[in-house]
C-alpha positions in Angstrom: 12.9 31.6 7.8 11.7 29.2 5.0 8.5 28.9 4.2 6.1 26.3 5.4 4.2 25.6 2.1 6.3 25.2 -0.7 4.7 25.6 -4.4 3.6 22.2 -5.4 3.3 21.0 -1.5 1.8 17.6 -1.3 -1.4 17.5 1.0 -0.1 15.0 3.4 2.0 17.2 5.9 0.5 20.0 8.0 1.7 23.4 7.1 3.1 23.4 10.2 5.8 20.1 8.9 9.1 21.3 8.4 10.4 21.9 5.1 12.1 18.2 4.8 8.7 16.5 5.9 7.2 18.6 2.7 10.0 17.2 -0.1 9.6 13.5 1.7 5.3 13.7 0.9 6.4 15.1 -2.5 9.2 12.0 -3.1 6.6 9.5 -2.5 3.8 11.0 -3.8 4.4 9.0 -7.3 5.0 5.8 -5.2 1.5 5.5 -3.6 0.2 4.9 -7.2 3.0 2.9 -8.7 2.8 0.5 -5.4 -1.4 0.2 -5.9 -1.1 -0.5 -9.1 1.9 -3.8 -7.8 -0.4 -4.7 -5.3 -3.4 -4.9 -8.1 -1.0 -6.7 -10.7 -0.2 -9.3 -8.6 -3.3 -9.8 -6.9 -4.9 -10.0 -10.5 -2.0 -12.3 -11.9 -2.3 -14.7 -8.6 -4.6 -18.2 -9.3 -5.9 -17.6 -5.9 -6.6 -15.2 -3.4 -3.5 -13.8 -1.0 -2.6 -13.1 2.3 -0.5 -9.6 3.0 2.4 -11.5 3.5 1.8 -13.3 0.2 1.7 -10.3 -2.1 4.5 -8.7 -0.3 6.6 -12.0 -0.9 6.2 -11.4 -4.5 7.2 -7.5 -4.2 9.4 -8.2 -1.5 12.6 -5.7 -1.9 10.7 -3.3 -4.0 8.3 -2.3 -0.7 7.9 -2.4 3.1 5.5 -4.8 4.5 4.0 -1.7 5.6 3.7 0.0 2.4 2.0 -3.1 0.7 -0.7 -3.4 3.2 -1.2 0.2 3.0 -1.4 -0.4 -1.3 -4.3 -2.9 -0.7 -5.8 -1.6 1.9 -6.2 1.9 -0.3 -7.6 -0.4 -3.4 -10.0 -2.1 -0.8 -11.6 1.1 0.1 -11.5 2.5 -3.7 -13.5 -0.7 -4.3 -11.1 -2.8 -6.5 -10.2 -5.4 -4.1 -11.7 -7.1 -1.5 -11.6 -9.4 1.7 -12.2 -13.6 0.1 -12.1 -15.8 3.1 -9.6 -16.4 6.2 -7.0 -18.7 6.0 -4.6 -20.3 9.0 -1.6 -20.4 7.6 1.4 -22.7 8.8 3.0 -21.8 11.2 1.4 -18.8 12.3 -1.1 -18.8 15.6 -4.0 -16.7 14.0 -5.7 -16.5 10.9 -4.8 -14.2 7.8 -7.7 -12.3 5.7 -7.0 -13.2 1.7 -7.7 -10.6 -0.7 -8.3 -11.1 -4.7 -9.7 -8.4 -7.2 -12.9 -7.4 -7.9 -14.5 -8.3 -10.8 
């Protein structure tokens, strides 16, 4: 049988994760970081604040939609970034939150 908790184990599965959901966690364990720290870098380089869809435009290929939202959403609740006004952007039906840094 092989074991549940490997040496090292990332906290993000449940013991109870097989062995290949344990070396996934740990494979993108540096990525979480490197991804917040994109997010931040274009958010801090931008002249304006940004939709989602904006900052993942400029990291497009590098990271999911998914992953990027996640990124910002992670530096909103460490404080670093934050919600600057609604737009309506063309083309869409509904409204998008922008996000810049905090100062």
């Amino acid at each position: 049988m092989i074991p549940q908790i490997l040496p090292d184990d990332s906290p993000r599965v449940r013991a109870s994760d097989p062995e290949t959901s344990h070396e996934a966690a740990d494979a993108t364990a540096g990525s979480v970081a490197t991804s917040q720290a994109d997010v931040l870098a274009v958010l801090t380089d931008a002249l304006m604040p940004l939709t989602d869809a904006e900052i993942h435009s400029y990291l497009k290929g590098k990271y999911s939609p998914e992953r990027v939202r996640s990124a910002r959403r992670e530096l909103e609740v460490q404080g670093r970034v934050r919600c600057a006004g609604v737009v309506k952007p063309p083309g869409r039906r509904t409204k998008c939150r922008t996000w810049e840094v905090v100062s």
